[in-house]
C-alpha positions as CSV (number, residue, x, y, z in Angstrom):
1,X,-15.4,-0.6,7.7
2,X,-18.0,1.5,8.5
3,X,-15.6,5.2,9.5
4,X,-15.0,7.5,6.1
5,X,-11.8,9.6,6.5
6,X,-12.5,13.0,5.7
7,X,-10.8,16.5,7.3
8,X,-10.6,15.7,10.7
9,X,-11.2,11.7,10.7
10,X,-14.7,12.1,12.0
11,X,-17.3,11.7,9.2
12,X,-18.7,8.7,9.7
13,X,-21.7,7.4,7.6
14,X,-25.4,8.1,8.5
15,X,-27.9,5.4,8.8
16,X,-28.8,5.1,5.5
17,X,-25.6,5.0,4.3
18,X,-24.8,2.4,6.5
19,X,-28.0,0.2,5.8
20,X,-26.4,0.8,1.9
21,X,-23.2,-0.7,2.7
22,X,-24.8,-3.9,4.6
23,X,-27.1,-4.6,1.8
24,X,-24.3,-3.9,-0.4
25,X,-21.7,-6.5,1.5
26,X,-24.5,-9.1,1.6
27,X,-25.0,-9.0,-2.3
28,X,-21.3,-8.6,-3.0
29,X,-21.4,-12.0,-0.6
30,X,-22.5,-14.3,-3.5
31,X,-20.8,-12.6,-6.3
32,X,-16.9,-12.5,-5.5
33,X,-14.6,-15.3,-5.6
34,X,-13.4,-15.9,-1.6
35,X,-9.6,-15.0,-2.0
36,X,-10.9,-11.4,-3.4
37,X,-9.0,-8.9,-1.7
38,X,-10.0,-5.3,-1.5
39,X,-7.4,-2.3,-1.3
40,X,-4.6,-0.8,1.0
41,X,-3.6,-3.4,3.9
42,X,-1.6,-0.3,5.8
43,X,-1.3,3.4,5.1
44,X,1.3,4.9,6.7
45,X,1.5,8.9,7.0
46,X,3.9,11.6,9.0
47,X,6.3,14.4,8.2
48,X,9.4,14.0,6.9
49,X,12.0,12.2,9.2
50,X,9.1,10.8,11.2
51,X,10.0,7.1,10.7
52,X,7.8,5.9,8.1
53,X,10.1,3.6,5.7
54,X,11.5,2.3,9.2
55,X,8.2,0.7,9.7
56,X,8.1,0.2,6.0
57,X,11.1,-1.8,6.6
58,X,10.1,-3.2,9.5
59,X,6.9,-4.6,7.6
60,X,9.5,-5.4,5.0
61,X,11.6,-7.6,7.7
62,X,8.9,-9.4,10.0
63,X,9.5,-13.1,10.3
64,X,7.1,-15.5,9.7
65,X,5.6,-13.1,7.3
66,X,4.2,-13.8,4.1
67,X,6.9,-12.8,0.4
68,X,7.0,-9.3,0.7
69,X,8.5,-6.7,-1.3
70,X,9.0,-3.0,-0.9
71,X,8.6,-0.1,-3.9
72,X,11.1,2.6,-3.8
73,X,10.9,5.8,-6.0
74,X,14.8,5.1,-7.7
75,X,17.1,2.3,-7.7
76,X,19.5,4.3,-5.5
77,X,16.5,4.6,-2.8
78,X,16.5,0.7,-2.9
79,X,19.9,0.6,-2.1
80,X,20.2,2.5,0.5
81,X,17.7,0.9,2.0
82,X,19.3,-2.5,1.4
83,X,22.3,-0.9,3.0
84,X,20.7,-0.2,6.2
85,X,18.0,-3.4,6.6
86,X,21.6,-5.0,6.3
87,X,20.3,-6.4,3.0
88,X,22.9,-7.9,-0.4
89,X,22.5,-5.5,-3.2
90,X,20.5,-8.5,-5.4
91,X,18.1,-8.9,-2.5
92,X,14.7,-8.9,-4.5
93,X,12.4,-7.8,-1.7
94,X,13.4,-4.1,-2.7
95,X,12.9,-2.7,-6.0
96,X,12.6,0.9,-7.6
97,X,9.3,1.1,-9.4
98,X,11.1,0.9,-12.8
99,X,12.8,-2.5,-11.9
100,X,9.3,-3.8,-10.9
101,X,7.6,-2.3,-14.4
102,X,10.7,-4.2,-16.4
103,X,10.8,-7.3,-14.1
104,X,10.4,-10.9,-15.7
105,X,8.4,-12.4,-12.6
106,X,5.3,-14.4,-12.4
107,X,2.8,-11.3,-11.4
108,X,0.2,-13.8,-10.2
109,X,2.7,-15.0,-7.7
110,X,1.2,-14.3,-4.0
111,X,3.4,-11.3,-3.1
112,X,2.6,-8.1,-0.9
113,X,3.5,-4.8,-2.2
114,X,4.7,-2.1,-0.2
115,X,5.5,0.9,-1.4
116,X,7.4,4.1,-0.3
117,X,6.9,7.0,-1.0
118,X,4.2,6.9,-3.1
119,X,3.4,10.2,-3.8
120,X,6.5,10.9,-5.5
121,X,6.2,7.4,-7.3
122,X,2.6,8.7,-8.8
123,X,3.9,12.0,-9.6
124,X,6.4,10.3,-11.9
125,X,4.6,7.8,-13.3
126,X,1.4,10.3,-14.4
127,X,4.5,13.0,-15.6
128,X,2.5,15.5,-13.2
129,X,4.9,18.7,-13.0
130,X,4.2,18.8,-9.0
131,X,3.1,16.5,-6.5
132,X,-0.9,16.2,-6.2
133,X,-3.0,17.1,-3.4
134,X,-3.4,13.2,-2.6
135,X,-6.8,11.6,-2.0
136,X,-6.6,8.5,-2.2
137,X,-10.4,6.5,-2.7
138,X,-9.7,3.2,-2.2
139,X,-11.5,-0.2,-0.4
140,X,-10.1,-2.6,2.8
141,X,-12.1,-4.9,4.6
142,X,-12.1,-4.2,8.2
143,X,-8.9,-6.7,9.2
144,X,-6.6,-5.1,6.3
145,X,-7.3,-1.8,8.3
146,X,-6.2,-2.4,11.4
């Protein structure tokens, strides 16, 4: 990637910063196993009511797609969405964050992880007493962004 989101989507590196991040993709080259996969595949943002766990759910639902599984803030979350993807109630693919912390599941297994609302997942799990101001700093190669 060579685009850093800042206030108004615009900062993009300067040269030297971009001759860092070649010279710093070609040593990374030799280094990292192949199947290595850097950050984020999708971030998804809007207002409330704006349809973001549709596409989550969507994602969730495409066919041919790899296993999949979608992170919901509380077990009542995942059923209601269950409910409306027209999912069984033991359908696996979604989960409340504290069914995937207790789950007995092979970790390793090649899943994709969505998760909703994720803010409110965070808050919980750091015991914040209000939401953070989220920045996120994270890494995706330049297919995982699109």
């Amino acid at each position: 990637m060579d685009r850093m989101i800042g206030r108004a989507l615009d900062l993009a590196p300067d040269n030297p910063h971009r001759e860092r991040i070649a010279s710093n993709e070609e040593s990374r080259a030799g280094l990292e196993p192949t199947g290595y996969r850097d950050g984020a595949v999708h971030v998804i943002t809007g207002n409330r009511q704006h349809g973001k766990t549709t596409l989550a759910l969507t994602w969730l639902l495409e066919p041919d797609a790899p296993p999949r599984v979608l992170i919901t803030r509380t077990r009542e979350q995942a059923r209601l969405l269950k409910h409306a993807a027209g999912l069984a109630l033991s359908d696996p693919r979604i989960l409340s964050y504290r069914e995937v912390q207790n789950a007995r599941h092979d970790r390793r297994a090649p899943v994709q992880y969505g998760i909703d609302e994720s803010l409110d997942i965070l808050t919980g799990l750091l015991g914040l007493p209000e939401p953070p101001h989220l920045i996120t700093v994270t890494t995706a190669t330049d297919q995982q962004a699109g």
